[in-house]
C-alpha positions as CSV (number, residue, x, y, z in Angstrom):
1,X,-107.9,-39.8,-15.2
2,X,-105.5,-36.8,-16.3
3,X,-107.5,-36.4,-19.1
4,X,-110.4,-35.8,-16.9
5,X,-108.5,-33.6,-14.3
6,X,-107.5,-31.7,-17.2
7,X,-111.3,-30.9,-18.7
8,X,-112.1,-30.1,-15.4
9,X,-109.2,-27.5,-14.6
10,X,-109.9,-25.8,-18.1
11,X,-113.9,-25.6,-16.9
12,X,-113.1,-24.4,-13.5
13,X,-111.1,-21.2,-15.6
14,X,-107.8,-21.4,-13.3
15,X,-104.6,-21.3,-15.5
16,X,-101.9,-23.0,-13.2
17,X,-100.8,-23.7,-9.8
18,X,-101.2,-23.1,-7.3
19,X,-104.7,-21.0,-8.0
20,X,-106.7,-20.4,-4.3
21,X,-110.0,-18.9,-4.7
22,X,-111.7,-17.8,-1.8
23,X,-115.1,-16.6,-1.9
24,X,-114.8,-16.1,-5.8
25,X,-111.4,-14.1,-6.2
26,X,-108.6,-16.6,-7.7
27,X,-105.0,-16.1,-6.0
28,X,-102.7,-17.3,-8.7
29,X,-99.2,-18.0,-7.5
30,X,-97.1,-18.6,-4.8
31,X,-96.1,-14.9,-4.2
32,X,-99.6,-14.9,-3.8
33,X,-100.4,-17.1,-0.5
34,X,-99.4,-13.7,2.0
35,X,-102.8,-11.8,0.0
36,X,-104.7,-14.8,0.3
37,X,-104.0,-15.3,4.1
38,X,-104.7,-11.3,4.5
39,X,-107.8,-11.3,3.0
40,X,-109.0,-14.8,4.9
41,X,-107.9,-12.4,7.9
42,X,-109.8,-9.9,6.8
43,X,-113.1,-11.3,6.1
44,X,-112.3,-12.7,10.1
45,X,-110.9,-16.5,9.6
46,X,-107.9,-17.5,12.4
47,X,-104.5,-19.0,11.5
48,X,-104.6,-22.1,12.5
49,X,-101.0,-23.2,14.2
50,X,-99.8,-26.7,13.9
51,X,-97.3,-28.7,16.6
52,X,-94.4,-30.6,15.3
53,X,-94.3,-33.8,16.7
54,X,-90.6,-35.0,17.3
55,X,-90.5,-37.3,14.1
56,X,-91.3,-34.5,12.1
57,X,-94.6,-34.6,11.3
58,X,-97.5,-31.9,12.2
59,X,-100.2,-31.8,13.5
60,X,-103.1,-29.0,13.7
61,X,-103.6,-26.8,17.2
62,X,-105.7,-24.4,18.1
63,X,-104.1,-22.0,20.9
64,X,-106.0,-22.7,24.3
């Protein structure tokens, strides 16, 4: 199985993680995530907002 997940990493061409590609342009890195959510922004895609529950967990919401 790693083996595999290997192959396919090296055949995708992203070097690391994390690695976002959105609509062909790779993000590498965390320092990254801020220009990936600007240009999802950009292109006209909503944050989504999630509610913490009182054990901790989340959940998605969408503002009303």
């Amino acid at each position: 199985m790693i083996a595999g997940n290997e192959k396919d990493h090296a055949a995708s061409g992203h070097w690391g993680v994390p690695t976002f590609v959105f609509e062909k342009e790779p993000f590498f890195g965390q320092d990254r995530i801020d220009l990936l959510i600007w240009r999802m922004q950009s292109k006209g895609l909503a944050r989504r907002h999630a509610r913490v529950r009182l054990d901790g967990t989340a959940e998605a919401h969408r503002p009303a």
